[in-house]
VEXGUMAR-700544 format. One record per residue (C-alpha): residue in one letter; x, y, z. Coordinates in nm, 3 decimals. Example, Ala and Ser with C-alpha at 12.3 -4.5 7.8 and 13.67 -1.06 7.14 Angstrom:
// VEXGUMAR-700544
 rest       x       y       z
    A   1.230  -0.450   0.780
    S   1.367  -0.106   0.714
// end
This chain:
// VEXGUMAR-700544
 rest       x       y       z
    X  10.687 -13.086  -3.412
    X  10.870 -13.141  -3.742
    X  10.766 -13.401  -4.023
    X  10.963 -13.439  -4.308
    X  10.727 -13.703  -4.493
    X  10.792 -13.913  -4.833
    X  10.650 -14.201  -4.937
    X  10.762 -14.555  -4.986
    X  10.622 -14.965  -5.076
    X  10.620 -15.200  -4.784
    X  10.509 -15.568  -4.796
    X  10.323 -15.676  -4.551
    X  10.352 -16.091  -4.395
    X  10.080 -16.153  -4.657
    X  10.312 -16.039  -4.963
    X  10.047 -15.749  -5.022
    X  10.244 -15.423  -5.150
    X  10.139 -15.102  -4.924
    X  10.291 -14.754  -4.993
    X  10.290 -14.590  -4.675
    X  10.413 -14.243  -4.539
    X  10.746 -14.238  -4.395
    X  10.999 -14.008  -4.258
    X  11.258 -13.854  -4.466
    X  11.416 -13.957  -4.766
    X  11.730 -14.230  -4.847
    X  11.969 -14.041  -5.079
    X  12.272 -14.219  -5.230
    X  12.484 -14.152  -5.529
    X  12.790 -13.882  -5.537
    X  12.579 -13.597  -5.686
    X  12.621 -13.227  -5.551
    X  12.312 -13.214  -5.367
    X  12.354 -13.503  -5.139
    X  12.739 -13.510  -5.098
    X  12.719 -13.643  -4.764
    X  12.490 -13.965  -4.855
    X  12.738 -14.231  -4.993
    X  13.022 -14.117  -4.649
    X  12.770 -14.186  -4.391
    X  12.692 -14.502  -4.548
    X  13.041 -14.551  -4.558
    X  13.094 -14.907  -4.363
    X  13.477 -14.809  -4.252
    X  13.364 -14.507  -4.209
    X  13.114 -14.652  -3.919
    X  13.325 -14.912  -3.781
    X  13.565 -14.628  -3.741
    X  13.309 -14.445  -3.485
    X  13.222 -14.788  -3.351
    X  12.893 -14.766  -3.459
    X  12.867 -15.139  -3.617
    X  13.054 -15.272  -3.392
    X  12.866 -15.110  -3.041
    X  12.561 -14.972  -3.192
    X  12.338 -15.206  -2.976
    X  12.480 -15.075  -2.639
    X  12.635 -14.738  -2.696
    X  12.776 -14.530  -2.420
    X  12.505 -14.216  -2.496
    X  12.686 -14.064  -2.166
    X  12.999 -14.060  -2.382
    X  12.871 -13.914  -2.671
    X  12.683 -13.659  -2.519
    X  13.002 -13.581  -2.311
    X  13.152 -13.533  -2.616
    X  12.895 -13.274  -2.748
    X  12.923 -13.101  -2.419
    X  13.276 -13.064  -2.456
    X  13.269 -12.954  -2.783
    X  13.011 -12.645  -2.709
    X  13.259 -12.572  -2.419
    X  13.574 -12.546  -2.627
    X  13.397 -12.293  -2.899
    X  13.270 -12.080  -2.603
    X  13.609 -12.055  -2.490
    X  13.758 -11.998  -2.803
    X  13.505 -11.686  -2.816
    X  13.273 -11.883  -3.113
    X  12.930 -11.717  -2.941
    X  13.069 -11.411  -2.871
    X  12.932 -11.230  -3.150
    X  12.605 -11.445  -3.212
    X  12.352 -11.337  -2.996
    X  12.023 -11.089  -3.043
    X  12.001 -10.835  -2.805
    X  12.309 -11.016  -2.590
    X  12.087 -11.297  -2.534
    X  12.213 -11.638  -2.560
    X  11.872 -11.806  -2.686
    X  11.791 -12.187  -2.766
    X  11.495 -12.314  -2.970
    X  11.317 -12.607  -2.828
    X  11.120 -12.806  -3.109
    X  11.069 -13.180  -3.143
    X  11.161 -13.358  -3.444
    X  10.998 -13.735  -3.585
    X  11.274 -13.838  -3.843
    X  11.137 -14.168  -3.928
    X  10.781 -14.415  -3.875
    X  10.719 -14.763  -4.014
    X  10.497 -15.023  -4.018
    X  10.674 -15.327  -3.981
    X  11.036 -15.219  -3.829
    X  11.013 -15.152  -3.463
    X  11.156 -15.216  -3.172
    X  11.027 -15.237  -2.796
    X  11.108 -14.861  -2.694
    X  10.884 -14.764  -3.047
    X  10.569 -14.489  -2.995
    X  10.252 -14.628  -3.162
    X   9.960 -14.474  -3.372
    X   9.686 -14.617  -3.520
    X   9.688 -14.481  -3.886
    X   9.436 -14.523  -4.202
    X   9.617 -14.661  -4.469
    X   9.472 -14.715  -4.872
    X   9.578 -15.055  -4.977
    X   9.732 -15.060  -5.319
    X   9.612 -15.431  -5.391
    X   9.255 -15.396  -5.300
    X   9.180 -15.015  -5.284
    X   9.071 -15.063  -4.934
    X   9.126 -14.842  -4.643
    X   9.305 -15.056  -4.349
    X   9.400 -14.943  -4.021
    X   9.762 -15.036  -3.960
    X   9.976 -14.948  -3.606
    X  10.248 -14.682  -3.697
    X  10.588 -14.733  -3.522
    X  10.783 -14.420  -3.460
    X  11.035 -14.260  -3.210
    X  10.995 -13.922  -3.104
    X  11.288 -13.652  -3.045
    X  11.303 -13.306  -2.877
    X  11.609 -13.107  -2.946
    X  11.777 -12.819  -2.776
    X  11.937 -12.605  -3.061
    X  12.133 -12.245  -2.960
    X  12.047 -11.988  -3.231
    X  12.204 -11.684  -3.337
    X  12.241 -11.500  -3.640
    X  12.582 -11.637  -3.708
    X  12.627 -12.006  -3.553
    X  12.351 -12.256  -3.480
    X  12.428 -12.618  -3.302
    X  12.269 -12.817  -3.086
    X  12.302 -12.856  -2.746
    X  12.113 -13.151  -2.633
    X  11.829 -13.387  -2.715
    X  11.600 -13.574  -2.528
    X  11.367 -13.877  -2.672
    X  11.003 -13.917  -2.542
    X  10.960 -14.244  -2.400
    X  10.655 -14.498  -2.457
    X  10.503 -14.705  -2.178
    X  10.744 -14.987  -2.162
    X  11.087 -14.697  -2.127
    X  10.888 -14.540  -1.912
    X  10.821 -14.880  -1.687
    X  11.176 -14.987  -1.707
    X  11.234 -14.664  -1.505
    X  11.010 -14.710  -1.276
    X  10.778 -14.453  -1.349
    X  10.388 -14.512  -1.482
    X  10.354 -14.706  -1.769
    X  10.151 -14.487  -2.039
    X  10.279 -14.282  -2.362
    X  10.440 -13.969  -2.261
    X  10.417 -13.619  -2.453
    X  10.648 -13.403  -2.621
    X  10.653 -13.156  -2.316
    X  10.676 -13.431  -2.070
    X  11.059 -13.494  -2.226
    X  11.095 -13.065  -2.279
    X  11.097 -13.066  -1.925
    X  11.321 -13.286  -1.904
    X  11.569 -13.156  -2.134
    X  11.518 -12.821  -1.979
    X  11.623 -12.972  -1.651
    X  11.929 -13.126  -1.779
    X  12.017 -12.801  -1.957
    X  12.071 -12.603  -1.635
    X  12.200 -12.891  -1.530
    X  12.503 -12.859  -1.777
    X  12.525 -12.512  -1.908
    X  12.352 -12.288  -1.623
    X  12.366 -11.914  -1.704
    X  12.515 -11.976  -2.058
    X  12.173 -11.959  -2.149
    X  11.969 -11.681  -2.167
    X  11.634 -11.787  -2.286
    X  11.417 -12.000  -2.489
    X  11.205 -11.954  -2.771
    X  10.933 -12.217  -2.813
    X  10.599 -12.268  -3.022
    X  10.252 -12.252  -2.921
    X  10.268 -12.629  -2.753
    X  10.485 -12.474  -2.470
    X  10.215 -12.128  -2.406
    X  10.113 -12.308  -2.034
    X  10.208 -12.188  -1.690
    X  10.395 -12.496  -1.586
    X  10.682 -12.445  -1.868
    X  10.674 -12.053  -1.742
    X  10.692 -12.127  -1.360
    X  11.008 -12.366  -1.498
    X  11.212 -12.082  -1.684
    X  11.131 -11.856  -1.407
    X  11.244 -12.050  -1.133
    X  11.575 -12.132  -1.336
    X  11.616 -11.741  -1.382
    X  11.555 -11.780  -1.779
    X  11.388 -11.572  -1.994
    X  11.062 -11.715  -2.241
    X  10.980 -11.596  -2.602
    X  10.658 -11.845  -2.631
    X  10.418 -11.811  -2.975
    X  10.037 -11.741  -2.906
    X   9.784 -11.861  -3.155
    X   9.469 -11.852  -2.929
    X   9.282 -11.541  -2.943
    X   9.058 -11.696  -2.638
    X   9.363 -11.799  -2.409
    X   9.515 -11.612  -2.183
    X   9.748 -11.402  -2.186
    X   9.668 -11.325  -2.583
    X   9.339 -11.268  -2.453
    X   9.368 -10.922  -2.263
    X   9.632 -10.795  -2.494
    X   9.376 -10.802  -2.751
    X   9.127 -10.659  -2.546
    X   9.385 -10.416  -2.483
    X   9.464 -10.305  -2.817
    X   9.090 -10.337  -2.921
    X   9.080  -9.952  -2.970
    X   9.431  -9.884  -3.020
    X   9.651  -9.823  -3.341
    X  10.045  -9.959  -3.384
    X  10.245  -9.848  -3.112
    X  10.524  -9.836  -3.336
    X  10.583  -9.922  -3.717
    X  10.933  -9.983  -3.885
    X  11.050 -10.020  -4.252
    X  11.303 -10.299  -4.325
    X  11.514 -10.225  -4.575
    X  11.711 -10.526  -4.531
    X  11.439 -10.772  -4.573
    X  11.191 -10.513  -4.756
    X  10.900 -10.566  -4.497
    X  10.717 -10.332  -4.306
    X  10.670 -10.367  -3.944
    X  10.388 -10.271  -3.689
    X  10.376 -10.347  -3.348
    X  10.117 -10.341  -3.076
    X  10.305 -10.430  -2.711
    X  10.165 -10.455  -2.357
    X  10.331 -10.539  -2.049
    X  10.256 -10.640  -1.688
    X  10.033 -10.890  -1.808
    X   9.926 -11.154  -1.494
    X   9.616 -11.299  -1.624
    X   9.728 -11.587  -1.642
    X   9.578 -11.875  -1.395
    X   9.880 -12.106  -1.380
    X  10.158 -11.858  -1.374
    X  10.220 -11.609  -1.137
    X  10.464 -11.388  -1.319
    X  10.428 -11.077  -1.502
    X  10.411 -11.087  -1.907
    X  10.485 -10.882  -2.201
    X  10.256 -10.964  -2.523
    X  10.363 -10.829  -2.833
    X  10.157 -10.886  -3.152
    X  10.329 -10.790  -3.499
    X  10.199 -10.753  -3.821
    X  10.429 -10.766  -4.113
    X  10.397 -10.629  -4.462
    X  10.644 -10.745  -4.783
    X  10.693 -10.544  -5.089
    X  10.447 -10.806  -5.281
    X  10.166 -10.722  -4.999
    X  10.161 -11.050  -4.838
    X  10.124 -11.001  -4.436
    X  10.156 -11.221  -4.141
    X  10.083 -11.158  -3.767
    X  10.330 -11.293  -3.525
    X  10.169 -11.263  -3.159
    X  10.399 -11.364  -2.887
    X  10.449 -11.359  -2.459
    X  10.772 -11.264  -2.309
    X  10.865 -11.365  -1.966
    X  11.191 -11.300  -1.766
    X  11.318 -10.964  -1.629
    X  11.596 -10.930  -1.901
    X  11.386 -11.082  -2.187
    X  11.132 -10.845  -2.154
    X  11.352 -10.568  -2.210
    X  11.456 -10.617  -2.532
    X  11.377 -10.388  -2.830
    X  11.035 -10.508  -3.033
    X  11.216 -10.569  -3.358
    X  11.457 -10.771  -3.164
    X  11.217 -10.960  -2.968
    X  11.044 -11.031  -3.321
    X  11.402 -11.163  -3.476
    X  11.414 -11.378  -3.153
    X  11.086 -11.540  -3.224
    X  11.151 -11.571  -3.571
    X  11.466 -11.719  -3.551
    X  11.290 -11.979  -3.417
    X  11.302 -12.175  -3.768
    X  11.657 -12.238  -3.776
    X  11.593 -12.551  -3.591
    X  11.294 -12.630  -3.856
    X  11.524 -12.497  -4.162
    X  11.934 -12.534  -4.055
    X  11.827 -12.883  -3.806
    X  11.559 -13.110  -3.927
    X  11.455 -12.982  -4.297
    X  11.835 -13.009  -4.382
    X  11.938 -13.335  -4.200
    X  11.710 -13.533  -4.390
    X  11.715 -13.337  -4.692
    X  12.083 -13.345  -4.765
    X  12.270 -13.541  -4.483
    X  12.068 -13.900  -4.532
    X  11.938 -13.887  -4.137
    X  11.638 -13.994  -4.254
    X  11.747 -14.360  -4.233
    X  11.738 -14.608  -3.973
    X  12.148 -14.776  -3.966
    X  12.045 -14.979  -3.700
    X  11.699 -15.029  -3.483
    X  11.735 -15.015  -3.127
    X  11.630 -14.735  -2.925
    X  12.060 -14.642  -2.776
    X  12.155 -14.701  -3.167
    X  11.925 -14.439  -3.313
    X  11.990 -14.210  -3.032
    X  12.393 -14.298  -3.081
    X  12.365 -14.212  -3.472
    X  12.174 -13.883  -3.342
    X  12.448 -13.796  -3.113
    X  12.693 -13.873  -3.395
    X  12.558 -13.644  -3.600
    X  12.501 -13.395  -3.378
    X  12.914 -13.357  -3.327
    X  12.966 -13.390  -3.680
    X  12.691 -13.104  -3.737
    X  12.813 -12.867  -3.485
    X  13.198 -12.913  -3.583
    X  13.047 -12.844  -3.975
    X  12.892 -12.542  -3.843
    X  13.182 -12.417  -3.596
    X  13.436 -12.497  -3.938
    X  13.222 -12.287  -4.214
    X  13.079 -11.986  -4.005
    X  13.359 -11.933  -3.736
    X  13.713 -12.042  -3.890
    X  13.596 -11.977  -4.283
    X  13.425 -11.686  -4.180
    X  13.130 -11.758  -4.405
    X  12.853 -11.523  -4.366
    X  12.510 -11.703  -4.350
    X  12.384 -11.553  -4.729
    X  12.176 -11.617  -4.959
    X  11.890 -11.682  -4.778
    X  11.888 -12.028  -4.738
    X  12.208 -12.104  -4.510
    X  12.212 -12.469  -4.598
    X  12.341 -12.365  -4.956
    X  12.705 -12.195  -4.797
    X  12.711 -12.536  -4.639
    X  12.653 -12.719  -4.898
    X  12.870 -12.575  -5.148
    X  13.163 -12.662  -4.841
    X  13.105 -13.011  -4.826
    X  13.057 -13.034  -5.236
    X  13.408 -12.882  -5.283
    X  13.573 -13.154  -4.967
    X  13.357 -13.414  -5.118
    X  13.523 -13.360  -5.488
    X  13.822 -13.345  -5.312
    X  13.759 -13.711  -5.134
    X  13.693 -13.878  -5.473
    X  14.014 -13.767  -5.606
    X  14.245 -13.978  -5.394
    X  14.302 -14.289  -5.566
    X  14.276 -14.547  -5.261
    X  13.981 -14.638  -5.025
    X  14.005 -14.367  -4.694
    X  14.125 -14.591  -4.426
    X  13.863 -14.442  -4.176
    X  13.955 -14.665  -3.888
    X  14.319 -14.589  -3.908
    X  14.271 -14.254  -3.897
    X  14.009 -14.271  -3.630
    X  14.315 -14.441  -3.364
    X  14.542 -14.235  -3.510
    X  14.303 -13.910  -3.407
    X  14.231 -14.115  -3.069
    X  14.626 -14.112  -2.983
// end
């Protein structure tokens, strides 16, 4: 799960001051770093997507039709064709908080109890936290990412009003959900999935399996199975293989076992590859990960590794960035089809942004950090914006693009 945490002074009924943690950060202003701010606080700019006027009962089927439709159109336009490791279409499942507070909240809200200091007295209080809770689906490539799908996890009163036991669900409780609703929608144009350690469990393999996808899952417990007999495996045993990098300046050594069924609550077979890796400076991490699927577990080591690692887009190009530089962090409107109708918004606006820069501009994804190639974009556009004289007439254009 993904926090991206700042801090901020709420008053309580009392008039006492309390700075509290929140989610993300409220940019405004017209500066290059946060060129998006000051349009999505735009007001024309939301009636024009009818989200002031219907943000309290938003078609989501709509919108998410829409994002659909959009994925569909850039697959066949040939937009994936060449973004893939190992010809594997693979999607990062992750889930994302963007926001808490103590006072706003509305009847769909997850609850915490959390210590707070209070700035008046210097006490520590315990307040109730409000927050909503998102998983997203993101494809991930080394050209192209967008998102696919999200899913929110429900508290006890969404889950009553569906009939369904009234108690705080987890974040894998909505994964499965999301996973079911991706074969659902885009069957075999996924490949696999690449999740952290949350999702190492036999119930989330038996899932993939019986959809016929593949599974690049981290492992962080040395006592768990399967990570358990691959390490008792390799106990005597050197690097199967080492490799030097010259591209990212690492070296690379890999232990790798296969046919692993140790596992209680699965019944498949299971590759486990553990890799250590060196940089120039000396600093070296271990990635140790499972493999499941026929076709998954037939990829190369070092591409299996890029898989896994790749895994961060959704941390780095997805939630890091949205709040960072597109203003997501903030709440337009609280109810729970409102927030998920601004996510949904955004998600259209992010994957067009992505389809525009990396497939028609042909921008490769360099430096490092692909948010700056983006960012530069929408800098130059935004310039451009402030240069015409009279206010945009979003709506107009909106009916105009509508027919």
């Amino acid at each position: 799960m993904s926090k991206a945490v700042s801090t901020r002074t709420e008053h309580t009924g009392s008039g006492q001051r309390i700075n509290s943690p929140t989610r993300g950060t409220i940019h405004h202003g017209a500066d290059a770093a946060t060129p998006a701010a000051p349009l999505l606080s735009d007001p024309s700019l939301q009636a024009a997507v009818g989200l002031r006027r219907r943000r309290a009962a938003p078609n989501l089927n709509g919108l998410r039709d829409g994002v659909e439709d959009t994925i569909w159109r850039a697959e066949r336009n040939k937009a994936f064709r060449a973004g893939s490791y190992g010809a594997l279409r693979c999607v990062a499942i992750d889930a994302w908080e963007p926001f808490c507070s103590y006072d706003r909240h509305c009847p769909h809200c997850l609850t915490r109890e959390v210590p707070v200091k209070n700035s008046t007295t210097g006490q520590v209080e315990t307040r109730t936290q409000y927050y909503h809770h998102y998983v997203f689906a993101m494809l991930i490539g080394p050209v192209i990412d967008v998102v696919l799908d999200i899913e929110p996890v429900l508290n006890a009163e969404a889950r009553r009003d569906l009939g369904e036991d009234a108690h705080h669900e987890g974040e894998l409780t909505a994964a499965h959900r999301l996973i079911d609703r991706l074969h659902n929608t885009f069957g075999p144009f996924i490949d696999a999935f690449v999740f952290d350690a949350l999702y190492a469990n036999g119930p989330m393999m038996t899932k993939l399996d019986r959809y016929g996808y593949g599974g690049f899952i981290v492992l962080k417990k040395n006592d768990n199975e399967p990570l358990k007999e691959a390490l008792a495996l390799w106990r005597d045993e050197g690097p199967c293989q080492e490799i030097e990098d010259l591209q990212t300046k690492e070296r690379v050594q890999f232990w790798d076992a296969d046919d692993i069924n140790t596992l209680d609550t699965y019944k498949g077979k299971l590759r486990v590859i553990r890799a250590v890796v060196t940089k120039n400076n000396g600093t070296r991490m271990t990635w140790c990960f499972a493999i499941l699927g026929d076709r998954a577990r037939k990829v190369s080591r070092r591409t299996a590794l890029k898989i896994l690692r790749s895994r961060w887009h959704i941390e780095n190009t997805g939630f890091g960035q949205w709040v960072k530089h597109w203003n997501l962090g903030r709440v337009y409107h609280h109810t729970p089809n409102a927030i998920m109708a601004t996510l949904f918004l955004w998600i259209l606006v992010f994957n067009l942004l992505q389809l525009f820069v990396y497939c028609r501009l042909r921008r490769p994804r360099v430096p490092k950090d692909p948010c700056d190639t983006i960012i530069g974009i929408i800098a130059e556009m935004f310039r451009d914006l402030g240069a015409i004289p009279d206010r945009i007439p979003w709506e107009v254009l909106a009916h105009a693009a509508m027919g």
